[in-house]
C-alpha positions as CSV (number, residue, x, y, z in Angstrom):
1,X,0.0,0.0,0.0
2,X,1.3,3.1,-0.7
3,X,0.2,6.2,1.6
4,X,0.9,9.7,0.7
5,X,1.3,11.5,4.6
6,X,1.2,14.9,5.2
7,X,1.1,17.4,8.7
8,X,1.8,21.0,9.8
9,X,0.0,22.5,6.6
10,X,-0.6,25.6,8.6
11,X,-2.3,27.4,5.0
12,X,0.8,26.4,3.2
13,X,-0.6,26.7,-0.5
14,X,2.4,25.4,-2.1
15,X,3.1,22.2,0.1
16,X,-0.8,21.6,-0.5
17,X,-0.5,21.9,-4.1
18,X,2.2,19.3,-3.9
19,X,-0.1,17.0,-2.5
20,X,-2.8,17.8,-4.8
21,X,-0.3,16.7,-7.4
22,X,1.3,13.9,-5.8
23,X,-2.1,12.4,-4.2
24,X,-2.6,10.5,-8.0
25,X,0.4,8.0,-6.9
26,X,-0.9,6.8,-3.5
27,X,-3.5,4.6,-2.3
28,X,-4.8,6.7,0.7
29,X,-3.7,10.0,2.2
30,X,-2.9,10.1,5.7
31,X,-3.1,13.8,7.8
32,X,-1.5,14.3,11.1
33,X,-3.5,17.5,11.9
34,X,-2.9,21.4,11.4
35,X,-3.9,21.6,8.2
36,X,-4.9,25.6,9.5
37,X,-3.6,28.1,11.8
38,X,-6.0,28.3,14.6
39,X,-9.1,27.4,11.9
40,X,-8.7,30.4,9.7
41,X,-9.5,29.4,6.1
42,X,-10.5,25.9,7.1
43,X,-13.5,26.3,4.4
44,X,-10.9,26.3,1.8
45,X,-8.3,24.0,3.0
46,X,-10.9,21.1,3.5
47,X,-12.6,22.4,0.1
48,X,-9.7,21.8,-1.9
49,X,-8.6,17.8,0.5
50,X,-12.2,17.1,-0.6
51,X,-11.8,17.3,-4.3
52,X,-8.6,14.8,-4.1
53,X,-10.1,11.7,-5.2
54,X,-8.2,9.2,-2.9
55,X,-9.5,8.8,0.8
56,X,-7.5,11.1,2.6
57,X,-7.6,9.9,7.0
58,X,-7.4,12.7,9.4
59,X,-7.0,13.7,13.1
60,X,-7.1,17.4,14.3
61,X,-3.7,18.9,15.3
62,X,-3.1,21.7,18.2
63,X,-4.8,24.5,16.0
64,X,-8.4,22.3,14.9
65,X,-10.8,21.1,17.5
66,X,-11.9,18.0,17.2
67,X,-15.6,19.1,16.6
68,X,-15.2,21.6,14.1
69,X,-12.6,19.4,11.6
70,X,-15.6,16.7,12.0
71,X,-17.8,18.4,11.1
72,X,-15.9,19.3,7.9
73,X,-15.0,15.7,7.1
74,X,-18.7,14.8,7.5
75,X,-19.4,17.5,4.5
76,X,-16.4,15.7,2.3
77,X,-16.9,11.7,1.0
78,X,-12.9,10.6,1.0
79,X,-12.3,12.7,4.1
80,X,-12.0,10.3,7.0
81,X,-11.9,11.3,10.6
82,X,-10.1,9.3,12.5
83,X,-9.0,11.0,15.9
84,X,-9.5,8.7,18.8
85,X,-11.0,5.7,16.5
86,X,-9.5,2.2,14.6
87,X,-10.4,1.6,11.4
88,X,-9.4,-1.2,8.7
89,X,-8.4,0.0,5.8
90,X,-6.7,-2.5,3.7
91,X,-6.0,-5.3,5.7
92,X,-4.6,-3.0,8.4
93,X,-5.3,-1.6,11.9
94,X,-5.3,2.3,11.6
95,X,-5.1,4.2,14.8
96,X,-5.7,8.0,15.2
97,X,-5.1,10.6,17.8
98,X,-4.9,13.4,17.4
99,X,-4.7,17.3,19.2
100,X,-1.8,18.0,21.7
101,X,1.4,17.5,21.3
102,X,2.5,19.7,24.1
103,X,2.4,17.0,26.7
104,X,5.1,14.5,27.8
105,X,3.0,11.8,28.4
106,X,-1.0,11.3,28.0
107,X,-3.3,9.4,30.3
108,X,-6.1,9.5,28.1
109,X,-4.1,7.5,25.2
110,X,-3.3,4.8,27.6
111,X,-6.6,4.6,28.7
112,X,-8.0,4.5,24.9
113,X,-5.7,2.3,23.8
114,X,-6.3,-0.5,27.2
115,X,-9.5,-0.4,26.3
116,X,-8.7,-1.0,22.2
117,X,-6.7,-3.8,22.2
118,X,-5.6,-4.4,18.4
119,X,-6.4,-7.3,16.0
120,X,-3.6,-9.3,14.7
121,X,-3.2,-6.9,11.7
122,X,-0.6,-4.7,11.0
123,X,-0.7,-1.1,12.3
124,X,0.0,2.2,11.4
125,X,-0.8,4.8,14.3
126,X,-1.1,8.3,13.7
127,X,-0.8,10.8,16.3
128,X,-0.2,14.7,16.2
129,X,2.6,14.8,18.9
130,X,5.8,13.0,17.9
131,X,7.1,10.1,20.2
132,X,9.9,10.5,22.8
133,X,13.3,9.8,22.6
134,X,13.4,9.9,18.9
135,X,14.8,12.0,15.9
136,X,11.4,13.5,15.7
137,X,11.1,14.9,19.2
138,X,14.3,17.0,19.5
139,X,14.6,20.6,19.6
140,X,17.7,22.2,20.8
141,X,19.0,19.4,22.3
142,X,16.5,18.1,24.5
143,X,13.7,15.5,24.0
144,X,10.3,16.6,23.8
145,X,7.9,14.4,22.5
146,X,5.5,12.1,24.4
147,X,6.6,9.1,26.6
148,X,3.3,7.6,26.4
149,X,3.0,7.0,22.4
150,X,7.3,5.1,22.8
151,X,6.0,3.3,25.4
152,X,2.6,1.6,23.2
153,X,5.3,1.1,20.0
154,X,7.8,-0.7,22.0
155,X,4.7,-2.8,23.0
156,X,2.5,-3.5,20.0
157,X,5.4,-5.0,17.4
158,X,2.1,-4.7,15.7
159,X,2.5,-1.2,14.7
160,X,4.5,-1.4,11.3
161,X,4.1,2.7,10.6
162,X,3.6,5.9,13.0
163,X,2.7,9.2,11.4
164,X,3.5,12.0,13.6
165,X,4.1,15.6,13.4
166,X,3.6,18.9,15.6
167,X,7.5,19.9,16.0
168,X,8.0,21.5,12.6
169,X,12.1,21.5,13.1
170,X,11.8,17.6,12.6
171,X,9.8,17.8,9.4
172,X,10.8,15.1,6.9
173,X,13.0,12.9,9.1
174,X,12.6,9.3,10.2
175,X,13.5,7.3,13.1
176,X,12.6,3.8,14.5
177,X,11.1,2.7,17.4
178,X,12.0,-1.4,17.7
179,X,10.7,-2.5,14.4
180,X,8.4,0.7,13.6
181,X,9.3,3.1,11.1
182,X,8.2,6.6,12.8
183,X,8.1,9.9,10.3
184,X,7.0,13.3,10.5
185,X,6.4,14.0,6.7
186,X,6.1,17.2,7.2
187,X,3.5,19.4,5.2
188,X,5.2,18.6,1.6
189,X,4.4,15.2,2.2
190,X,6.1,12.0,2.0
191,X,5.9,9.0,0.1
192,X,5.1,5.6,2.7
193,X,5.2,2.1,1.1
194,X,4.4,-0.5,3.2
């Protein structure tokens, strides 16, 4: 499967008209949230993901709420939201969750994901915040991504792809975690087969 992902969009015009071009190539688009700064000119954004004729799955960064991108993706066919849900999409387990990405660990993801225990299927998990202790979580020279989202890779050798984003510095790099590719694809987009 190949999946065209994409976060931190923040109105970028140009990075969204390289999606628009590359979206042809993939199976499914994946977003990682702020596709907006603070909602302005959300009509448009989600106008122009809607007319991309691939399903495109999404979770609401740290400047969407959760209710107002739904209600968007409700309006759009191929526009999936994802943000604290599991869905199958081609023989896989995809996880979102989404907002944050400020916080250094998260109760409420541990407590979603005890009570979601995964099929035996291969995962990709998307989240907004980048994981800890990774290329993806470093500014300056410190680590600041979230403890909680290492902690369920290193113990679902399920999850085959995380999708992250949030910490714009790390956009485009890769990491792994055990056996899971990690990547923040930044809001150009990268190329995932898997």
């Amino acid at each position: 499967m190949k999946i065209l992902a994409f976060v931190d969009l923040h109105e970028n015009i140009t990075a969204l008209k390289q999606i628009e071009q590359r979206a042809s190539k993939a199976d499914i688009l994946i977003c990682a949230g702020d596709i907006t700064i603070f909602e302005n000119h959300i009509n448009e954004i989600m106008r122009r993901i809607g007319k991309i004729k691939k399903p495109v799955y999404i979770i609401p960064g740290n400047h969407e709420t959760p209710a107002i991108l739904k209600k968007y993706c409700d309006f759009y066919e191929n526009i999936i939201y994802i943000h604290k849900k599991i869905k199958k999409v081609n023989g896989y387990n995809l996880i979102g969750w989404g907002e944050g990405g400020f916080s250094e660990t998260d109760d409420e993801f541990e407590k979603f994901v005890k009570k979601n225990p995964l099929e035996n299927k291969p995962t990709i998990l998307v989240t907004h915040a980048p994981p800890y202790g990774t290329k993806l979580d470093i500014l300056g020279r410190e680590h600041c991504g979230n403890k909680s989202i290492t902690k369920y890779i290193k113990q679902n050798k399920k999850i085959v792809l995380h999708i992250c984003g949030h910490f714009h510095e790390t956009g485009g790099k890769k990491d792994k975690i055990n056996n899971t590719l990690t990547v923040n694809p930044g809001p150009g987009g990268a190329m995932i087969e898997i």
